[in-house]
C-alpha positions in Angstrom: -32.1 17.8 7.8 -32.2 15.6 5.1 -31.8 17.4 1.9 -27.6 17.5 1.1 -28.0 20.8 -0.7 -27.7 23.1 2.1 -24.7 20.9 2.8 -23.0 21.5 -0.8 -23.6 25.3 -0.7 -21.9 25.7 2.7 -18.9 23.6 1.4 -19.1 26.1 -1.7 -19.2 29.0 -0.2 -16.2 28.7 2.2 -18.0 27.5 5.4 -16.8 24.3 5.9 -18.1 21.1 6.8 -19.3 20.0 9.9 -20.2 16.7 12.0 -24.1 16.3 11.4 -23.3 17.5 7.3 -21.2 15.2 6.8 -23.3 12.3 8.2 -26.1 13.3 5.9 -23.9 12.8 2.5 -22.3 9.7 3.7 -26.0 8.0 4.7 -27.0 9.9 1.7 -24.0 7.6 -0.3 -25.4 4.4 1.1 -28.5 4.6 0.5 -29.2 6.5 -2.3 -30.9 9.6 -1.3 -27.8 11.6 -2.3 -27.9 11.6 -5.9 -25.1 10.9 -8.5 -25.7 14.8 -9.6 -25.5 16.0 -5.8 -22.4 13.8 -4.8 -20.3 15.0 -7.5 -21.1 18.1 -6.5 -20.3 18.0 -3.2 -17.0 16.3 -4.5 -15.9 19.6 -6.6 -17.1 21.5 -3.9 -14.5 20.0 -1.8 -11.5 20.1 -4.0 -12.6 23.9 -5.2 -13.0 25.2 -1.5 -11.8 22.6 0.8 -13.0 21.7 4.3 -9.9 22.1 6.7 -8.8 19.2 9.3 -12.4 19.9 10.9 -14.4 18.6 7.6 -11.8 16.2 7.3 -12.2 14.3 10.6 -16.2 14.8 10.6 -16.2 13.3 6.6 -13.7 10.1 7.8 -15.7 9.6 11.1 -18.7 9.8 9.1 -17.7 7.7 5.9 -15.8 5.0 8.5 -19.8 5.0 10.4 -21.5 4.3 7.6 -21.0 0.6 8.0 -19.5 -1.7 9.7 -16.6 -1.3 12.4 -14.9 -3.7 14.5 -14.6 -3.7 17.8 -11.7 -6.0 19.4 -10.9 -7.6 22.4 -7.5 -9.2 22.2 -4.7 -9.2 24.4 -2.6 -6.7 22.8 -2.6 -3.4 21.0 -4.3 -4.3 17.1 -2.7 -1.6 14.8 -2.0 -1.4 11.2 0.1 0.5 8.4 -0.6 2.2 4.8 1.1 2.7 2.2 0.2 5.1 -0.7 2.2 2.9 -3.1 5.6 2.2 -5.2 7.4 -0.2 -7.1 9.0 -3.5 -5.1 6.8 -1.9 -2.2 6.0 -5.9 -0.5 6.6 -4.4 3.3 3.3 -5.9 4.3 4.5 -8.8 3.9 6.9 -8.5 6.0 5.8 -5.8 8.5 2.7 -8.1 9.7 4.2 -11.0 10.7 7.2 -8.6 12.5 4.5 -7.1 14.8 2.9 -10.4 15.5 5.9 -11.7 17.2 6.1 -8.4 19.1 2.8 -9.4 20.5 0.7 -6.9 18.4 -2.1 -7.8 16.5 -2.4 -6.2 12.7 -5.9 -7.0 11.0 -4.2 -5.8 7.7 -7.3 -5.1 5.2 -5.4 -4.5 1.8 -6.1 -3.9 -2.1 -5.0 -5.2 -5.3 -2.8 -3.3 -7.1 -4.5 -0.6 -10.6 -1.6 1.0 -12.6 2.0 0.8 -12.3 2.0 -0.2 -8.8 1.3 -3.5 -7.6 -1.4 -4.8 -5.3 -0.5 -6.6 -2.1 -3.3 -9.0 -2.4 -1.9 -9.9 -5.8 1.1 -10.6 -4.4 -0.6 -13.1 -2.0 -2.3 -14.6 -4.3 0.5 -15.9 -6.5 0.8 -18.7 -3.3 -1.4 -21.7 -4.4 -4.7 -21.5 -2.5 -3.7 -18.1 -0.5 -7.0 -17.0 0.2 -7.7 -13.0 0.3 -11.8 -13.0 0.7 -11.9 -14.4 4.1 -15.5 -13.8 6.3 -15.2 -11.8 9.2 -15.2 -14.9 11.4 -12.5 -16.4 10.1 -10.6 -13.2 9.7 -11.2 -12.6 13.7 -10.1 -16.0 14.2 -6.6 -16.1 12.4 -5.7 -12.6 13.9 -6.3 -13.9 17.1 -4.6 -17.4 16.7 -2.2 -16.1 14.4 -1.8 -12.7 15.1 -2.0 -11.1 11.5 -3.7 -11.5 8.6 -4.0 -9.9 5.1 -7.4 -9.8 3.4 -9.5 -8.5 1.1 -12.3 -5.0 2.0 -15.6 -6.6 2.8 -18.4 -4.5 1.0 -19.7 -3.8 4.6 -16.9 -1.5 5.3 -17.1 2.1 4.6 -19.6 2.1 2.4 -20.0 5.3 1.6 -16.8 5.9 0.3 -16.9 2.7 -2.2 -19.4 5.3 -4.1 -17.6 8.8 -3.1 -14.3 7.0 -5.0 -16.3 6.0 -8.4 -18.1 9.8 -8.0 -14.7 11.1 -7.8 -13.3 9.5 -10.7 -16.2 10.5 -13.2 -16.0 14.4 -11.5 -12.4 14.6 -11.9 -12.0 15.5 -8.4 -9.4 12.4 -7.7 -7.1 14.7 -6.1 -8.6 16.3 -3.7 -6.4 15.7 -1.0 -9.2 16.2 1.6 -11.2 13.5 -0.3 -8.3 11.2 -0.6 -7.7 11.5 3.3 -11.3 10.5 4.0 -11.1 7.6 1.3 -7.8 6.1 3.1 -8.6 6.4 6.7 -12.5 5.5 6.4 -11.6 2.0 5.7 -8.5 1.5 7.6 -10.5 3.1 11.0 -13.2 0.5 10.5 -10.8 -1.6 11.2 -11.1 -0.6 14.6 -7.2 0.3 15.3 -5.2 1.4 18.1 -2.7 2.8 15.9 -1.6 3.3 12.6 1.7 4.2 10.7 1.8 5.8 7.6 4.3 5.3 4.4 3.9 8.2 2.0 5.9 8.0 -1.3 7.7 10.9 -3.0 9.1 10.4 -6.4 9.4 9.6 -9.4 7.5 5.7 -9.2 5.4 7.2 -6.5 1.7 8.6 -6.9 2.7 12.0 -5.9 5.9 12.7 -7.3 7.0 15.6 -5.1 8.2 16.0 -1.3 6.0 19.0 -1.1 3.1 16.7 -2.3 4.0 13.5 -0.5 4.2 15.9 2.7 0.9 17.5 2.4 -0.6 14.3 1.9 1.1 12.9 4.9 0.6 16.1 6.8 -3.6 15.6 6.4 -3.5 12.1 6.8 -2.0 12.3 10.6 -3.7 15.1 11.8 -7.2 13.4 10.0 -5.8 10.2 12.0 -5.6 11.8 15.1 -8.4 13.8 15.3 -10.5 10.7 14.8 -8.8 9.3 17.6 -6.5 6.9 16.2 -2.8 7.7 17.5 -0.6 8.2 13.7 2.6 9.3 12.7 3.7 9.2 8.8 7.1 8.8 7.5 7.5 10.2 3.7 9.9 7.3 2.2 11.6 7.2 -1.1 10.2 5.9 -4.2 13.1 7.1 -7.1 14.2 3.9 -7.3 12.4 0.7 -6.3 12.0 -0.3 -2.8 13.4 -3.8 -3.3 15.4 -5.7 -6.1 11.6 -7.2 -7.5 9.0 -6.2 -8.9 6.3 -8.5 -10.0 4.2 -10.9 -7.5 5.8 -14.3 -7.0 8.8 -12.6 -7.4 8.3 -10.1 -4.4 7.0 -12.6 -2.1 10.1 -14.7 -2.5 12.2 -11.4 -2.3 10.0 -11.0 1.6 11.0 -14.5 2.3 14.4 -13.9 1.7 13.7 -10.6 3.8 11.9 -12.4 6.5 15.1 -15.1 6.9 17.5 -11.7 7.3 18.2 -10.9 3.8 19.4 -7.1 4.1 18.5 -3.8 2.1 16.2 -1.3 2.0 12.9 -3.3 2.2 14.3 -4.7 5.8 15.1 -1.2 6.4 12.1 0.2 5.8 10.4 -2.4 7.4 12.1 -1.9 10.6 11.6 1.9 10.7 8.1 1.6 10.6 7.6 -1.0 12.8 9.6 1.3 15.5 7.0 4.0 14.5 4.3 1.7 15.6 5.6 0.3 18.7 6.1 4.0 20.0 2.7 4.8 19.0 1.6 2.2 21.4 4.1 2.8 24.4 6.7 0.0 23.6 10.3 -0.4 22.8 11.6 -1.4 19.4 15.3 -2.5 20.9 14.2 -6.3 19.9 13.0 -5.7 15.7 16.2 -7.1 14.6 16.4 -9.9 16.3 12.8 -10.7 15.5 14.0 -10.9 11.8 17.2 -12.4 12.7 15.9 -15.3 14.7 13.2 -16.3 12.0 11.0 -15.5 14.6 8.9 -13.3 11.9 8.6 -15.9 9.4 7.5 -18.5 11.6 4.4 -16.1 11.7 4.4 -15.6 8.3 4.2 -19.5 7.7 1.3 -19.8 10.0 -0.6 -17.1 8.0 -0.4 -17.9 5.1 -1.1 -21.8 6.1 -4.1 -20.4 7.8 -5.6 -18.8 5.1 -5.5 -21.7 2.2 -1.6 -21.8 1.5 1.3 -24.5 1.8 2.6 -24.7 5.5 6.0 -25.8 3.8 6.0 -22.5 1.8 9.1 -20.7 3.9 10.9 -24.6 3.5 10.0 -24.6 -0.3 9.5 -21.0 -1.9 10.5 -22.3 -5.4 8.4 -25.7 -5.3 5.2 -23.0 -4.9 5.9 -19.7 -6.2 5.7 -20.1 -10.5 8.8 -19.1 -12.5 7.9 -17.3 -15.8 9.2 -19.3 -18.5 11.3 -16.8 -20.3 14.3 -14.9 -18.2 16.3 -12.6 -20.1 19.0 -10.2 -19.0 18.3 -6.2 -20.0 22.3 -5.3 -20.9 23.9 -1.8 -20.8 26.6 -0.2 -21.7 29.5 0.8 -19.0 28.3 3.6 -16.6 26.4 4.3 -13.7 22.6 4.5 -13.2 22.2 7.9 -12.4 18.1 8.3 -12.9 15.6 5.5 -13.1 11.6 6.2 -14.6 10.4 4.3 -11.5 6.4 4.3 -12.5 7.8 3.1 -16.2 9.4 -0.1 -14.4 6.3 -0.5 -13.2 4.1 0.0 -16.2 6.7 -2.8 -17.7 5.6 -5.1 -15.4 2.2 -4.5 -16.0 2.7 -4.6 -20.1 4.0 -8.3 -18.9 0.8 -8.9 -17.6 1.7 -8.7 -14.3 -0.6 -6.2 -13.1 -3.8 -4.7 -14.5 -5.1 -1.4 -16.5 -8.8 -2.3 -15.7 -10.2 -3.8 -12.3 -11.1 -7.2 -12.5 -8.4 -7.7 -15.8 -6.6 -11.2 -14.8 -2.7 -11.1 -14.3 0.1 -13.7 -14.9 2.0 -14.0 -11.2 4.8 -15.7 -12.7 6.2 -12.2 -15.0 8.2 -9.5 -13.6 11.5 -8.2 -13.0 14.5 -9.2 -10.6 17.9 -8.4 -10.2 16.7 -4.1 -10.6 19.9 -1.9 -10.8 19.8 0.8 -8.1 21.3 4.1 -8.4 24.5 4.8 -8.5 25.3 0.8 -9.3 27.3 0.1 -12.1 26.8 -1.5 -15.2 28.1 -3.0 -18.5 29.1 -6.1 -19.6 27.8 -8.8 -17.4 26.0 -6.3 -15.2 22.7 -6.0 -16.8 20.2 -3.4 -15.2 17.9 -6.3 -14.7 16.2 -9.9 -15.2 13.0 -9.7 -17.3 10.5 -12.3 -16.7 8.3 -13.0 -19.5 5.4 -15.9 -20.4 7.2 -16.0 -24.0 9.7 -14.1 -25.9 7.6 -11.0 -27.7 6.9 -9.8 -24.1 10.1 -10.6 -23.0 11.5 -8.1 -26.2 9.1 -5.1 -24.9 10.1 -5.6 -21.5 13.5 -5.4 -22.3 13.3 -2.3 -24.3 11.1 -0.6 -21.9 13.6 -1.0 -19.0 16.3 0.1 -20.9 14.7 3.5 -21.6 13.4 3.8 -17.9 17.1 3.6 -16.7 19.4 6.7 -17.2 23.2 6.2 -17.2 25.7 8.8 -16.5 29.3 9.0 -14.7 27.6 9.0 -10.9 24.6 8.5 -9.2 23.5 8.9 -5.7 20.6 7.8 -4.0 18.7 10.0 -1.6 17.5 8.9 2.0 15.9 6.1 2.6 12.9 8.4 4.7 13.0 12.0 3.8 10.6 13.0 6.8 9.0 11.9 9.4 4.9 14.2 10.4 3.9 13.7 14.0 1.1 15.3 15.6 
């Protein structure tokens, strides 16, 4: 069979998706003999009717086939983790190097940050001569020597879903959560993983803002996962106030650095929680995590990475003689109270207003801008407290900034932050 229609109508009419239709549309993708006409079809058709975990695991197999997947042979499990995005969100950073001196090995294939959240490869890239685009030889080699590494998506992975995702977006079918499953765990399964940990956000900085959302999501995504045959558990994590006291690149990966010498909070937390998730996925004990933070054991790997892929070796000696200060830090000052609310996603727009992010891909960002010093809920303020540090290239950005953090923070007589993880899906 090669004409996709039958394909479409049996999605549209309730009867599902199977193996060999699915394999049609995503060849079809690739080369063209799906049309741009069919495909958003078959994209509507899929968020009208849906497909069930069935359609699911034959569209991610299928999509994950249609180009390249690596095959490993190293001597250890190679795993990764996902996150679906939030603000001061730089746990890659940390959570790479962590499993590395566990004796994993993490191939970590990441993105650059669209919107108010930030991009992990931006992050990287505000270390001088960090390279992200890395071929796939050199990308085997530093996971082997080194035991992580964090690079740019090759074109020659999944490439059926780089066209579903631009479909999607001119059909208005974006969230289909059946088609965001397939988009997420194509790529990271041509990967060619053992195992794979999930971090789904809930709230108000989060893409879905709900715990009923963030837990459907995470429910499809783990039993996608697994019926693809890659072991998965999710944990759905908080995103109603920032992960970490950053937000901005440079500023984050000196915030992990701190982390990775044993700075404490909720990054290290969070860290740590799914790391655990991935060493029971693969059979092993976490009693050691700690220790691998404590004893610098993590950032040694971390140095070594980022050394082997274009950056300073002295970078963990020297954060500040690398990582570029904006030019213009000013203080956002509030009244007495407590921060009892906080417009995550608006923080986060701030950041990108700085020009610390981008509204369109390919727009070029300043890594220097940001924010530090982010009040948490339930933390005072007033005089000498200010809800945060604003990092601006010059002073009329600095004055948006500044307004626009003041009216994503709410003040009142209390505030209490919720757990750190609100739920953990297993199969």
């Amino acid at each position: 069979m090669t004409d996709p229609r039958p394909v479409i109508a049996a999605i549209r009419d309730g009867r599902g998706l199977d193996g060999p239709g699915a394999a049609l549309i995503a060849q079809g993708l690739v080369d063209g003999s799906v049309s741009d006409a069919q495909a958003g079809a078959f994209a509507m058709a899929v968020l009208t009717r849906g497909i069930g975990v069935p359609g699911r695991v034959a569209l991610t197999r299928a999509m994950c086939d249609s180009g390249h997947v690596m095959q490993w042979d190293l001597p250890g499990p190679v795993v990764d983790k996902h996150s679906t995005g939030g603000i001061g969100d730089t746990v890659s950073l940390v959570l790479a190097p962590l499993l590395a001196a566990r004796g994993l090995f993490v191939p970590m294939i990441s993105g650059r940050g669209l919107g108010h959240t930030g991009g992990t490869l931006d992050k990287l890239e505000s270390i001088p001569g960090y390279r992200c685009d890395q071929s796939e030889g050199d990308f085997r080699r530093i996971v082997r020597g080194v035991g992580c590494a964090i690079v740019a998506a090759s074109g020659e992975f999944a490439p059926a879903d780089r066209r579903l995702y631009a479909i999607r977006d001119e059909s208005a079918t974006v969230e289909s959560i059946d088609l965001i499953t397939a988009s997420i765990l194509s790529k990271k399964l041509a990967a060619g993983l053992a195992a794979l940990v999930l971090d789904v956000k809930a709230g108000s900085g989060a893409f879905l803002r709900t715990p009923e959302a963030a837990h459907r999501l995470a429910q499809a995504l783990v039993e996608t996962a697994n019926g693809a045959g890659c072991p998965t558990t999710a944990l759905i994590t908080d995103m109603d106030q920032p992960l970490a006291s950053s937000a901005g690149n440079a500023l984050e990966v000196a915030e992990a650095i701190r982390v990775l010498h044993g700075e404490a909070g909720a990054l290290r937390d969070l860290t740590l929680a799914l790391a655990s998730e991935v060493l029971d996925l693969v059979g092993q004990g976490d009693d050691d995590l700690a220790r691998l933070l404590d004893s610098g054991a993590a950032a040694e790997i971390f140095g070594r990475m980022v050394a082997a892929q274009g950056g300073p070796a002295d970078l963990l000696d020297r954060p500040d003689a690398y990582l570029r200060a904006a030019p213009v830090i000013r203080p956002v000052p509030a009244p007495e109270g407590r921060v009892s609310r906080i417009d995550v996603a608006a923080l986060g727009h701030a950041v990108v207003a700085l020009g610390g992010g981008r509204v369109r891909a390919g727009e070029a960002i300043d890594h220097r801008v940001g924010l530090s010093m982010l009040a948490k809920l339930g933390d005072a303020t007033g005089p000498g407290r200010p809800l945060a540090l604003v990092h601006a290239a010059d002073d009329s950005a600095a004055d948006i900034a500044v307004a626009a953090v003041k009216a994503a923070y709410h003040l009142g007589q209390d505030g209490v932050a919720g757990p750190l993880v609100r739920g953990r899906i297993a199969p």
